[in-house]
N, C-alpha and C positions, 0 to 999 in steps of 0.2 A: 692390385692391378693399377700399375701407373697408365695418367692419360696417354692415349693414343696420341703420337705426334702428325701434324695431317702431312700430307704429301704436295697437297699446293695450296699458297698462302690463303686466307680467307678476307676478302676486301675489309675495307674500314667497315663499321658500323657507326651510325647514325646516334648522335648524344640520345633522341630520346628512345630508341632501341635499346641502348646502355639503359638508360631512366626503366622501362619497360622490363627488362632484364632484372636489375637489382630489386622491385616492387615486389616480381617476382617470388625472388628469393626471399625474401623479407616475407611475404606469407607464407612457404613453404617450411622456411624455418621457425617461422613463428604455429605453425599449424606443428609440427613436429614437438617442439616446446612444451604446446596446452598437452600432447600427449604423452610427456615424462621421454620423450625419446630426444637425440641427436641423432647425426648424421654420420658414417664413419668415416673417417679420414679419407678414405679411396673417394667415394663420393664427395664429398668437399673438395679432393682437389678437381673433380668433374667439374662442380660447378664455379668453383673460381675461374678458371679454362671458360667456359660459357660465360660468365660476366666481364671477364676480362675483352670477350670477343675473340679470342686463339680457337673457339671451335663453335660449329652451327649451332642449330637446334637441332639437327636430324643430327649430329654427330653426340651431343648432350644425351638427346634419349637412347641414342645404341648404346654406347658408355654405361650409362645408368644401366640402361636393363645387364647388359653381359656382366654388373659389380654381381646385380642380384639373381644370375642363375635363370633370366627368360627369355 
């Protein structure tokens, strides 16, 4: 599943939103890590999308869940 492209732009995000964001991931990825897992590529490009700020947070979690089937 490639990311969903949105239909109307999503304003800037704020540096520490971006900060916020990345922290984020950095535990998620790190919590994934200690568990001998990654992430699969469809997912990664989700979340690159969301760090970058090209998609919400409500748009990050529907992504996410539709990769895995909920």
């Amino acid at each position: 599943m490639a990311v969903a492209a949105r239909r109307t732009p999503v304003p800037p995000i704020a540096a520490e939103e971006l900060e916020r964001r990345r922290r984020a991931y950095e535990r998620a990825t790190h919590s994934l890590r200690i568990e001998g897992l990654t992430a699969t590529p469809e997912a990664e490009a989700v979340a690159q999308a969301w760090l970058r700020g090209e998609i919400s947070n409500e748009e990050m979690g529907a992504q996410t869940r539709a990769l895995h089937g909920a």
